[in-house]
C-alpha positions as CSV (number, residue, x, y, z in Angstrom):
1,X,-80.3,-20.9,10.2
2,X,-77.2,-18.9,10.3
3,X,-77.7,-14.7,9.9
4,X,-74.6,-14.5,8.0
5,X,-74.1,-11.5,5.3
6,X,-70.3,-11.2,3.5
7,X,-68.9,-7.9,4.7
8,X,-68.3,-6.1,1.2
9,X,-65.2,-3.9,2.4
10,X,-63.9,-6.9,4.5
11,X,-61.6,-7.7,0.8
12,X,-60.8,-4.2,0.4
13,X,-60.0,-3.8,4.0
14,X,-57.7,-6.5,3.9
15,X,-55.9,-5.6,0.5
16,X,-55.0,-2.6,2.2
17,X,-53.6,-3.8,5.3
18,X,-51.5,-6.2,3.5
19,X,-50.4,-3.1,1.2
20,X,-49.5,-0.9,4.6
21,X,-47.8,-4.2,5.9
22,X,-45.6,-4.8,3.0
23,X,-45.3,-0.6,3.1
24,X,-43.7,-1.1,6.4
25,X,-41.5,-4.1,6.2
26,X,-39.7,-1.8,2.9
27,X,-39.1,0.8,5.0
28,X,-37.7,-1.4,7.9
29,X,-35.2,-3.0,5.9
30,X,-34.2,0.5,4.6
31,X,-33.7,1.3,8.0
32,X,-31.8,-1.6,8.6
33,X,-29.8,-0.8,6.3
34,X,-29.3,3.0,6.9
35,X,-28.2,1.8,10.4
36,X,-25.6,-1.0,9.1
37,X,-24.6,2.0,6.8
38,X,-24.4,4.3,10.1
39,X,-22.9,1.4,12.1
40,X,-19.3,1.0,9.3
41,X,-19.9,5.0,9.3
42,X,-19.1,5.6,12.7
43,X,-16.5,2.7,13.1
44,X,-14.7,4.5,10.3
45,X,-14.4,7.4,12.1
46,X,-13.5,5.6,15.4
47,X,-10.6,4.4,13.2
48,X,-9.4,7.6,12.3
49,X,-9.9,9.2,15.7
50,X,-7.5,6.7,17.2
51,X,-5.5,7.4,14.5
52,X,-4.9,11.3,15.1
53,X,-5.2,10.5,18.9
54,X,-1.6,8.2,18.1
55,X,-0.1,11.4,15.6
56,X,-1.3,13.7,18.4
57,X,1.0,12.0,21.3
58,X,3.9,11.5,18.3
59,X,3.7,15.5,17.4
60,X,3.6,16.6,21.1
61,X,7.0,13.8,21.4
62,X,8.8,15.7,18.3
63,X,8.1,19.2,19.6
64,X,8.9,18.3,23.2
65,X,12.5,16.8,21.6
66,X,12.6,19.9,19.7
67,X,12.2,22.8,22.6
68,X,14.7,20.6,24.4
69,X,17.4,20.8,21.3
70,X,16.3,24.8,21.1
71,X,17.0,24.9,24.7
72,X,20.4,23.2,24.2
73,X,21.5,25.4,21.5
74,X,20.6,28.6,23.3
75,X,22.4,27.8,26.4
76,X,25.5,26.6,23.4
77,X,25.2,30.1,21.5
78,X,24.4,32.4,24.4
79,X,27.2,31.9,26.9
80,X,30.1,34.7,26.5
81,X,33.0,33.0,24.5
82,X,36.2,33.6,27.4
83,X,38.4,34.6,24.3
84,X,36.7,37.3,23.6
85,X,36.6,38.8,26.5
86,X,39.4,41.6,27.1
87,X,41.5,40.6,30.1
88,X,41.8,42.7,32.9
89,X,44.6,45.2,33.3
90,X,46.8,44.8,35.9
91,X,49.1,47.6,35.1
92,X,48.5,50.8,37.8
93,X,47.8,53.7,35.8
């Protein structure tokens, strides 16, 4: 004959490793989800960094174009006008 006695926390045991296991899966699916959240997060901001990168290069083109029309009008506006420059006398005093 069989020495067999029921365990008495063997139910209990179990009730509570199904309780940790469904504990668990919540918080992996919360994780999951944090990390999808994480995932459209960073994407996002990979959009917008590309998108200031492409402004960036358009800003730098605009100033360039504008310190070249500076330049231009400075070399316009700074060169002596010949008319008013008194001529040279070329009566012998």
């Amino acid at each position: 004959m069989l020495n067999w006695r029921r365990d008495p926390g063997y139910e209990q045991r179990l009730r509570q490793i199904e309780s940790e296991t469904e504990q668990i899966e919540s918080e992996t699916e919360q994780i999951e989800s944090e990390t999808e959240q994480i995932k459209r997060e960073t994407e996002q901001i990979k959009r917008e960094t590309d998108q200031l990168r492409l402004e960036n290069v358009k800003l730098r083109q605009l100033n360039a174009k504008g310190r070249e029309l500076l330049c231009s009008a400075e070399q316009l506006y700074s060169t002596p006008d010949i008319s008013s420059i008194p001529p040279n006398s070329t009566v012998q005093d």
